[in-house]
LOSELUM-987168 format. One record per atom (N, C-alpha, C): residue number from 1; residue in three letters; x, z, y. Coordinates in steps of 0.05 Angstrom, whole numbers. Atoms other than C-alpha are relative to their C-alpha. Example, Ala and Ser with C-alpha at 12.3 -4.5 7.8 and 13.67 -1.06 7.14 Angstrom:
(rec 1,'ALA',(18,0,-24));
(rec 1,'ALA',(246,156,-90));
(rec 1,'ALA',(18,0,24));
(rec 2,'SER',(-16,-1,-24));
(rec 2,'SER',(273,143,-21));
(rec 2,'SER',(-15,14,22));
END
This chain:
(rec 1,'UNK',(3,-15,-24));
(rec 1,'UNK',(396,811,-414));
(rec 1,'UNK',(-16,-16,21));
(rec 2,'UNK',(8,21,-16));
(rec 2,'UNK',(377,751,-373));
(rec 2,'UNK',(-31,-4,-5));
(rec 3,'UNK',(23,12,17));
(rec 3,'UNK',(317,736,-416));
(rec 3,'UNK',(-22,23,0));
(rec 4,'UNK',(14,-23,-12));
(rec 4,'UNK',(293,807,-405));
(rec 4,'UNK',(4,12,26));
(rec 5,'UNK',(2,3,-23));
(rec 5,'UNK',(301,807,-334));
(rec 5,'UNK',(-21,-18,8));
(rec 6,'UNK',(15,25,-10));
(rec 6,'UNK',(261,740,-333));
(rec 6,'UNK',(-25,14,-3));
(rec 7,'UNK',(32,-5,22));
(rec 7,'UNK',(202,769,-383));
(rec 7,'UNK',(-12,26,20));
(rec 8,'UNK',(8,-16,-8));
(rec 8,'UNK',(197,828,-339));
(rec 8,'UNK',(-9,-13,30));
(rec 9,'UNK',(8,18,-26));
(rec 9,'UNK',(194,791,-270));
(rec 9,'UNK',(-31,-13,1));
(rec 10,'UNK',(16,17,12));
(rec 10,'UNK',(144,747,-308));
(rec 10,'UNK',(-23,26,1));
(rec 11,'UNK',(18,-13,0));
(rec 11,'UNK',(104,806,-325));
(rec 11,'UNK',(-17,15,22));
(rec 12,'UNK',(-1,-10,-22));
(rec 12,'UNK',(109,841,-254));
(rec 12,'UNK',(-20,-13,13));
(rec 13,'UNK',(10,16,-18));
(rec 13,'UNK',(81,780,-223));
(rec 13,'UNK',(3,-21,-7));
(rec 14,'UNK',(2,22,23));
(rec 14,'UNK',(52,733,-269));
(rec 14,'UNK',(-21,-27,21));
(rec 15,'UNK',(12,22,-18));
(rec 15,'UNK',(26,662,-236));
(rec 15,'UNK',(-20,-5,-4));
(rec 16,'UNK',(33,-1,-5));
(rec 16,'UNK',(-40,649,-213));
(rec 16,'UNK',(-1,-30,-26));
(rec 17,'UNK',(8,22,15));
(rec 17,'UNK',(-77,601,-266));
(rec 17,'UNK',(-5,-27,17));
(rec 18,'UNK',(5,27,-24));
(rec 18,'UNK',(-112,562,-204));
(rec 18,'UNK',(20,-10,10));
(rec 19,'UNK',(-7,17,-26));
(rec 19,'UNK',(-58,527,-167));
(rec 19,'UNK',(3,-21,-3));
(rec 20,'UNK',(17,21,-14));
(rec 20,'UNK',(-74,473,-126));
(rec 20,'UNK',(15,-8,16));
(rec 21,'UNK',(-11,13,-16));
(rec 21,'UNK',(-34,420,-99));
(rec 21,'UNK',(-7,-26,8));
(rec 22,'UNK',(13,22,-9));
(rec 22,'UNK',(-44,360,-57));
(rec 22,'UNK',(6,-25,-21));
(rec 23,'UNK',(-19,14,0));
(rec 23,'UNK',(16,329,-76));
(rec 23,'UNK',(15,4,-29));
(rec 24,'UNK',(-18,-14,24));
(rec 24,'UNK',(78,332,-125));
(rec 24,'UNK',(10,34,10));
(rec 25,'UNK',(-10,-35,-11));
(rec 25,'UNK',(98,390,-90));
(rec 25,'UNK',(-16,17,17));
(rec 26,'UNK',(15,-8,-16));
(rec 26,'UNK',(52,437,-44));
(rec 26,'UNK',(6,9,24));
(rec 27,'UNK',(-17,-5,-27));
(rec 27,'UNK',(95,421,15));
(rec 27,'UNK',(-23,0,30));
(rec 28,'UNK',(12,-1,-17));
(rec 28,'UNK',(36,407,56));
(rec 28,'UNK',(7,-8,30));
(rec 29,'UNK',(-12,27,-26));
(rec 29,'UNK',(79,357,112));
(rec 29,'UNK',(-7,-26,-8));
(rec 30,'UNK',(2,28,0));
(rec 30,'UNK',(51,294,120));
(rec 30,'UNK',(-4,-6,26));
(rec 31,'UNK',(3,13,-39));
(rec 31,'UNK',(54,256,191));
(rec 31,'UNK',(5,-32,-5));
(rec 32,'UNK',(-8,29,3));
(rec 32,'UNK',(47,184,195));
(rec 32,'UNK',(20,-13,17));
(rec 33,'UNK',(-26,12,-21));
(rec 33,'UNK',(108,174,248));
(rec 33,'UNK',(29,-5,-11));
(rec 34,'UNK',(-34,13,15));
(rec 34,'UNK',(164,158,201));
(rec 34,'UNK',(-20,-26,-3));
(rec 35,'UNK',(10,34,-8));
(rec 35,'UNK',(108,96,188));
(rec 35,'UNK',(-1,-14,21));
(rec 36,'UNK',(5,15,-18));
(rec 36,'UNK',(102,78,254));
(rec 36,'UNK',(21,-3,11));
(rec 37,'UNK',(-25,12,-7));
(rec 37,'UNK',(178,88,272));
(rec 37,'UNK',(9,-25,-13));
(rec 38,'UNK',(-12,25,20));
(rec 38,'UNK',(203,44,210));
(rec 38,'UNK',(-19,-31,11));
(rec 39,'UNK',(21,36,-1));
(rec 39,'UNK',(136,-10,232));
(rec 39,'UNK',(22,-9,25));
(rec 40,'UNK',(-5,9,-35));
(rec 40,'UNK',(167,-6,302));
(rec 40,'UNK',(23,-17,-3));
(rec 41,'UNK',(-26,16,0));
(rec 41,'UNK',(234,-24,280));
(rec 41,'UNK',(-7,-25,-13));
(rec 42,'UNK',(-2,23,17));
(rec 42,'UNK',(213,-79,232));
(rec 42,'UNK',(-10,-26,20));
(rec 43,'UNK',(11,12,-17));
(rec 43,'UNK',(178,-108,298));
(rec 43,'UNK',(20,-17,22));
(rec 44,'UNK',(-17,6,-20));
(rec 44,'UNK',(237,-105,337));
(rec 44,'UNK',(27,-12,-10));
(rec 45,'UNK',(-15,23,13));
(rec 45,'UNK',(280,-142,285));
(rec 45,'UNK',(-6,-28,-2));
(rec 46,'UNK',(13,30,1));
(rec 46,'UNK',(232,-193,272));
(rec 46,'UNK',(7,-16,25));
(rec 47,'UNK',(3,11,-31));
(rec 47,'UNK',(233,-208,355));
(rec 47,'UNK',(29,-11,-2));
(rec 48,'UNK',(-23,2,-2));
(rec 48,'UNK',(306,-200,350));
(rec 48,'UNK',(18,-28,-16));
(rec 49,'UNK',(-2,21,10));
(rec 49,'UNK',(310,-256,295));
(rec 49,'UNK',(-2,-27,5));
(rec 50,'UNK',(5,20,-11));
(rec 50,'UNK',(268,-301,334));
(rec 50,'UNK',(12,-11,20));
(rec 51,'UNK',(-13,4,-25));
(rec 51,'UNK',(301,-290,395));
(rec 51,'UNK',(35,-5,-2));
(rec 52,'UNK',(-28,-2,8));
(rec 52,'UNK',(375,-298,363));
(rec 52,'UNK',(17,-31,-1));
(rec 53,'UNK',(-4,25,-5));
(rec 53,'UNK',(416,-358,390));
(rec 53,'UNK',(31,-7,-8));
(rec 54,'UNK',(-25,11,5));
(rec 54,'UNK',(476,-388,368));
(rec 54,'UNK',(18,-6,25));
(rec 55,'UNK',(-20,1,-26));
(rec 55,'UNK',(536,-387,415));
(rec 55,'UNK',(14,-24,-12));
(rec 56,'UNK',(-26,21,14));
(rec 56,'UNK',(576,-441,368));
(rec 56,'UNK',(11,13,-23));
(rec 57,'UNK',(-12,-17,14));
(rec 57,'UNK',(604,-384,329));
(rec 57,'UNK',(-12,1,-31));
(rec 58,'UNK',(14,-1,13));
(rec 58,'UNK',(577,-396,262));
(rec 58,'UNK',(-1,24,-23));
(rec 59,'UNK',(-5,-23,19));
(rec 59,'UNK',(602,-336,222));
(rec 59,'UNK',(-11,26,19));
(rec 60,'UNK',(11,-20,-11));
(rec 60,'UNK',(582,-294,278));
(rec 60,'UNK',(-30,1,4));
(rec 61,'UNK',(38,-1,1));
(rec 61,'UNK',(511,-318,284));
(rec 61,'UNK',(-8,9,-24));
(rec 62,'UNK',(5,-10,15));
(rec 62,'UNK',(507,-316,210));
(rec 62,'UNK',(0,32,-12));
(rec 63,'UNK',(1,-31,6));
(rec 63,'UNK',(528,-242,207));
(rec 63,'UNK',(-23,13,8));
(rec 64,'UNK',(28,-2,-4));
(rec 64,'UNK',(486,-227,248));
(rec 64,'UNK',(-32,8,-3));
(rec 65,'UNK',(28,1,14));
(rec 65,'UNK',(423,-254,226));
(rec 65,'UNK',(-8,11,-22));
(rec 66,'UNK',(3,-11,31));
(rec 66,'UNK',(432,-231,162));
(rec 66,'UNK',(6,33,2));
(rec 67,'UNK',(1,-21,-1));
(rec 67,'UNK',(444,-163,186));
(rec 67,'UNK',(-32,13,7));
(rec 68,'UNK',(29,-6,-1));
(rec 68,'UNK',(377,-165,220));
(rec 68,'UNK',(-25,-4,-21));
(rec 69,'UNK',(13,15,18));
(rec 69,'UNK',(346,-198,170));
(rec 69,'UNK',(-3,33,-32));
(rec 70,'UNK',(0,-26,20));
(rec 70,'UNK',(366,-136,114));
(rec 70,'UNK',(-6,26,14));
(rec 71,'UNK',(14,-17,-11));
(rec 71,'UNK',(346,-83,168));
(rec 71,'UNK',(-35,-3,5));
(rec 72,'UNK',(28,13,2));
(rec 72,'UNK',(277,-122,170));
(rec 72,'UNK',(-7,20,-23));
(rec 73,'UNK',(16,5,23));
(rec 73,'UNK',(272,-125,102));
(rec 73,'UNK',(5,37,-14));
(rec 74,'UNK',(-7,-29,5));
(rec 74,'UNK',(295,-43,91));
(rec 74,'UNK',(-27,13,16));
(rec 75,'UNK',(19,-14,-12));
(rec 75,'UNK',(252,-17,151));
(rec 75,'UNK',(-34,-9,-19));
(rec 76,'UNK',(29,9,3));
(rec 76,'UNK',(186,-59,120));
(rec 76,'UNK',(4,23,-26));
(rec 77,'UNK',(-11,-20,18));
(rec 77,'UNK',(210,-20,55));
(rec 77,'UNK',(-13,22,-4));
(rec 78,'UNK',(13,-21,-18));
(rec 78,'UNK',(207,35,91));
(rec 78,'UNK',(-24,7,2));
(rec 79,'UNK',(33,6,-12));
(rec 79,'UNK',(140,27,118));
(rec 79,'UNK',(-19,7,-25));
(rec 80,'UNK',(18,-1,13));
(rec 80,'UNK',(111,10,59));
(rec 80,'UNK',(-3,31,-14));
(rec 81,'UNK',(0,-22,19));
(rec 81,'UNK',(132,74,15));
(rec 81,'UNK',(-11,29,19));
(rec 82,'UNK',(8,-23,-18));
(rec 82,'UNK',(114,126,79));
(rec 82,'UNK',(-36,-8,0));
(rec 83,'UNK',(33,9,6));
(rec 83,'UNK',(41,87,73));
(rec 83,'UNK',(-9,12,-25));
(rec 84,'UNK',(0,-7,29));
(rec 84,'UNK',(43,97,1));
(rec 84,'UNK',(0,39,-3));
(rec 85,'UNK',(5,-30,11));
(rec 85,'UNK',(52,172,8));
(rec 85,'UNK',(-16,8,13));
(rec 86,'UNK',(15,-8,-10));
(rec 86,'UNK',(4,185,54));
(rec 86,'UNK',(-29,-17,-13));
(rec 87,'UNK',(27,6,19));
(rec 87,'UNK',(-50,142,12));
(rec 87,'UNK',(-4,13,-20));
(rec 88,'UNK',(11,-12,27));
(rec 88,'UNK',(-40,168,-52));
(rec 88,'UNK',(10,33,2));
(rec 89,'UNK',(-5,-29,-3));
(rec 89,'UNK',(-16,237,-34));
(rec 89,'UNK',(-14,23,16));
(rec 90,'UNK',(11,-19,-22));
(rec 90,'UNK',(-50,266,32));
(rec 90,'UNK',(-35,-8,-4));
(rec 91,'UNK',(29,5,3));
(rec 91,'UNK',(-117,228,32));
(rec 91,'UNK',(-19,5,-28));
(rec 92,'UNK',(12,-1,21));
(rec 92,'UNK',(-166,243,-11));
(rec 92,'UNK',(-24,-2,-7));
(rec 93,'UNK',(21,11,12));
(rec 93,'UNK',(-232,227,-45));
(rec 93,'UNK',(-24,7,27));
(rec 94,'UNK',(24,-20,-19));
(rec 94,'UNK',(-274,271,9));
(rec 94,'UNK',(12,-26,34));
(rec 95,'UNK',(-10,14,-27));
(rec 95,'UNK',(-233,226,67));
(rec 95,'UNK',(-21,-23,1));
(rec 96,'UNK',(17,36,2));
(rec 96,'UNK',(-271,166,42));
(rec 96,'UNK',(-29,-2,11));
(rec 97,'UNK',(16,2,-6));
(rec 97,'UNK',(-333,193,67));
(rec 97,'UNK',(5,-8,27));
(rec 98,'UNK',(-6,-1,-22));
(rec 98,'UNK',(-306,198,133));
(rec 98,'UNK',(15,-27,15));
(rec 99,'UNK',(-6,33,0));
(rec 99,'UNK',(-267,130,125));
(rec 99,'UNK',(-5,-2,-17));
(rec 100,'UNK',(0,25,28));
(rec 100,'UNK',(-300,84,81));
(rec 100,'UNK',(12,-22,2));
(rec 101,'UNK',(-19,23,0));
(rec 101,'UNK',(-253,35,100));
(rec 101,'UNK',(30,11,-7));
(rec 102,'UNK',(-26,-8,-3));
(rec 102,'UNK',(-197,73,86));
(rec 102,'UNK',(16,-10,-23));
(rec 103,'UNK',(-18,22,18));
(rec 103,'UNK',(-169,36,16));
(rec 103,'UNK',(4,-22,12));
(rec 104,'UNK',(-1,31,-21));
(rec 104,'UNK',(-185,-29,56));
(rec 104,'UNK',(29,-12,18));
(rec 105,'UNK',(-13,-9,-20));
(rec 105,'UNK',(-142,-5,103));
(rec 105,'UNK',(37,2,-10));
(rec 106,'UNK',(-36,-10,16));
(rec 106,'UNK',(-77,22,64));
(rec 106,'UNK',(9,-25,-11));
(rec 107,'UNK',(-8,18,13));
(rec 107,'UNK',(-81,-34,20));
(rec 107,'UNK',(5,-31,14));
(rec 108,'UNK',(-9,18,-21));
(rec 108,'UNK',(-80,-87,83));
(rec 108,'UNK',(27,3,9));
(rec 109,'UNK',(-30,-19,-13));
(rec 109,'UNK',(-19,-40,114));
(rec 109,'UNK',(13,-15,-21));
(rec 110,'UNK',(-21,-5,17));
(rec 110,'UNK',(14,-40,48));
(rec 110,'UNK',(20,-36,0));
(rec 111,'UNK',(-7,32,9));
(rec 111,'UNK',(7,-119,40));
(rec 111,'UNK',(17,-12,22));
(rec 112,'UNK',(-6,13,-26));
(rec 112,'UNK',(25,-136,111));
(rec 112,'UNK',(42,15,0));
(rec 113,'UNK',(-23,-11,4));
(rec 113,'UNK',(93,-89,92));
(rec 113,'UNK',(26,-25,-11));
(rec 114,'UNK',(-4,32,15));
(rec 114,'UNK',(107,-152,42));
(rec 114,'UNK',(3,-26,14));
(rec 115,'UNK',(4,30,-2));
(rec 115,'UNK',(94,-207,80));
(rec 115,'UNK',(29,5,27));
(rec 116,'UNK',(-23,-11,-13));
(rec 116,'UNK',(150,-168,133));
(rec 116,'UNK',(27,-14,-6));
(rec 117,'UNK',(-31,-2,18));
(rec 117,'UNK',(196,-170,82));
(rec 117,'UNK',(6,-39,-2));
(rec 118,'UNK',(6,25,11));
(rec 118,'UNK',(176,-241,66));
(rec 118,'UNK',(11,-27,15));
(rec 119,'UNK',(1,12,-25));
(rec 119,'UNK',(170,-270,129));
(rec 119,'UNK',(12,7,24));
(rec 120,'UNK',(-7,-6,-19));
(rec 120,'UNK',(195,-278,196));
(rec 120,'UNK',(-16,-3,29));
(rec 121,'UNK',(30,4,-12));
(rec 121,'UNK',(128,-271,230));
(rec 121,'UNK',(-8,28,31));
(rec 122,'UNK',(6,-25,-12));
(rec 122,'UNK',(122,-230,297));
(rec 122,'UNK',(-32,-2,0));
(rec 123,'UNK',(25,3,0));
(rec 123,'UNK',(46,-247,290));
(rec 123,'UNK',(-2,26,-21));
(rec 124,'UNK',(9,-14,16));
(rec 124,'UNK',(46,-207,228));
(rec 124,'UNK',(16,37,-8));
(rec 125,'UNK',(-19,-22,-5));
(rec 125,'UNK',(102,-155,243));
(rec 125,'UNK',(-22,21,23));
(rec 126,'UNK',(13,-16,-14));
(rec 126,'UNK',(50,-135,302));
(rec 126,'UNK',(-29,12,-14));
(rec 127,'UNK',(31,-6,16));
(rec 127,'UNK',(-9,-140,254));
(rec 127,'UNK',(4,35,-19));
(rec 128,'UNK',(-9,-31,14));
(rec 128,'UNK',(35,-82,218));
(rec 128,'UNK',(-9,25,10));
(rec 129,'UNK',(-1,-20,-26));
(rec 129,'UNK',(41,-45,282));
(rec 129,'UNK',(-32,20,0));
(rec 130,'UNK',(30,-5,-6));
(rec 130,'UNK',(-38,-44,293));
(rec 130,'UNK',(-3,12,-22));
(rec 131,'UNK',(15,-22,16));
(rec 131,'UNK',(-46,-17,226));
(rec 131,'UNK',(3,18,-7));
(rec 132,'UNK',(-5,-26,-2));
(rec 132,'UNK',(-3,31,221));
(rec 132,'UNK',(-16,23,30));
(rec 133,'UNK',(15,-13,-7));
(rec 133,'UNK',(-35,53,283));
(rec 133,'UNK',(-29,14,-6));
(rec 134,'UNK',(23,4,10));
(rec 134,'UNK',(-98,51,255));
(rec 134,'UNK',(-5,30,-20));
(rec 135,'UNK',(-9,-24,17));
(rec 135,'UNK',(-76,98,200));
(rec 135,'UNK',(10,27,15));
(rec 136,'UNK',(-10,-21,-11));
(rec 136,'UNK',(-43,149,250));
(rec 136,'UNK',(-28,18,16));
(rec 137,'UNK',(20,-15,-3));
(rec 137,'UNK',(-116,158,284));
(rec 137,'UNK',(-14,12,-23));
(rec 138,'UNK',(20,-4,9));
(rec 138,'UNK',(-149,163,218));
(rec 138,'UNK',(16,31,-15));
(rec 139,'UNK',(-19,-26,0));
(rec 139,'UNK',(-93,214,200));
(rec 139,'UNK',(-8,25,3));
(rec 140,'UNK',(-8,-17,-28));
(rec 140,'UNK',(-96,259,263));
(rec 140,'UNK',(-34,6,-1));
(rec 141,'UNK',(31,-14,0));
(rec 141,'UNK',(-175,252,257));
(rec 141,'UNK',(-7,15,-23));
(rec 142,'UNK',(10,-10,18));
(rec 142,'UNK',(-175,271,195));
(rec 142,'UNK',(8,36,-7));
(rec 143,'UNK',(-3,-33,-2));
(rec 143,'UNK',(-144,342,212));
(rec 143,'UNK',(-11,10,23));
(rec 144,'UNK',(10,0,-29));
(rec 144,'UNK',(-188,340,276));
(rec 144,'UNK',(20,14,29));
(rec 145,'UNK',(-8,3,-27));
(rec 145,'UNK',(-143,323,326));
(rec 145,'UNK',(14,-24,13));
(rec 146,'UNK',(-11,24,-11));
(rec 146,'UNK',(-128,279,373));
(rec 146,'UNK',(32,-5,6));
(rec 147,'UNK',(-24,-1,-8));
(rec 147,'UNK',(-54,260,374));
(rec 147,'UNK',(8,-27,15));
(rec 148,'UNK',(0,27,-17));
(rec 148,'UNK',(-33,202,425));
(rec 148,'UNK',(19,-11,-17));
(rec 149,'UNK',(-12,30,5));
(rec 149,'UNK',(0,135,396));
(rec 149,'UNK',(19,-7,16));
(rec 150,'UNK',(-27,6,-22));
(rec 150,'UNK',(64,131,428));
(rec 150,'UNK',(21,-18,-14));
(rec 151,'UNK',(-26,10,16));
(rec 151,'UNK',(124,82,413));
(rec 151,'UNK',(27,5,6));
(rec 152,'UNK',(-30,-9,-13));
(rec 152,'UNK',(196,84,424));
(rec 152,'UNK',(3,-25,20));
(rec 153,'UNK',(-11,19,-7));
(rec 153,'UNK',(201,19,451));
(rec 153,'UNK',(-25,-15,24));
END
């Protein structure tokens, strides 16, 4: 019964040959602001690491740091895989005319995600920042429009 319910459905309104997706799915949402929240936070851990002082308390400093330290190393994470879907999923071959720097670009982001994780570098935590920005104009230009660069912090 089921199986001739399906076949008939099937027949009613049988699926186009062409379809055409960006992605795995043809959800057609991509926004680069989950990357630039997650960069933001990984910025404001890193600071938070540097700036983190011992009262005497050694179990409490160590908690702590090591809490910031695994929110670092989660948000960079983060970062990297929201980069990652918007390189290999949204952009595409025709973008590159428009940025020819644009692998350059992702693959700097991606690395600088790593060295996050790696390191406890606000030099290179802001180097993140900048490129995720970087990526949010080339984004926003690339569906022609201007969207402003805002942070939380």
């Amino acid at each position: 019964m089921l199986k001739h319910i399906i076949s008939t459905l099937k027949q009613a309104a049988p699926a186009t040959d062409a379809v055409q997706a960006h992605c795995d799915g043809p959800c057609g949402v991509y926004d680069p602001s989950a990357a630039r929240i997650t960069a933001e936070a990984v910025l404001s851990m890193t600071k938070k690491i540097l700036d983190l002082q011992s009262d005497g308390d050694a179990v409490k400093y160590q908690n702590t740091l090591s809490r910031y330290i695994a929110i670092k190393e989660e948000q960079a994470q983060k970062t990297k895989e929201e980069l990652l879907i918007l390189w290999t999923d949204y952009f595409k071959p025709v973008h590159l005319e428009q940025f020819p720097d644009l692998h350059d670009t992702f693959w700097k982001a991606t690395k600088l995600c790593s060295a996050c994780k790696v390191e406890v570098s606000k030099e290179h935590a802001e180097e993140l920042m900048a490129a995720v920005q970087k990526i949010h104009t080339m984004f926003w230009s690339s569906k022609g429009k201007d969207v402003a660069w805002v942070t939380a912090s």
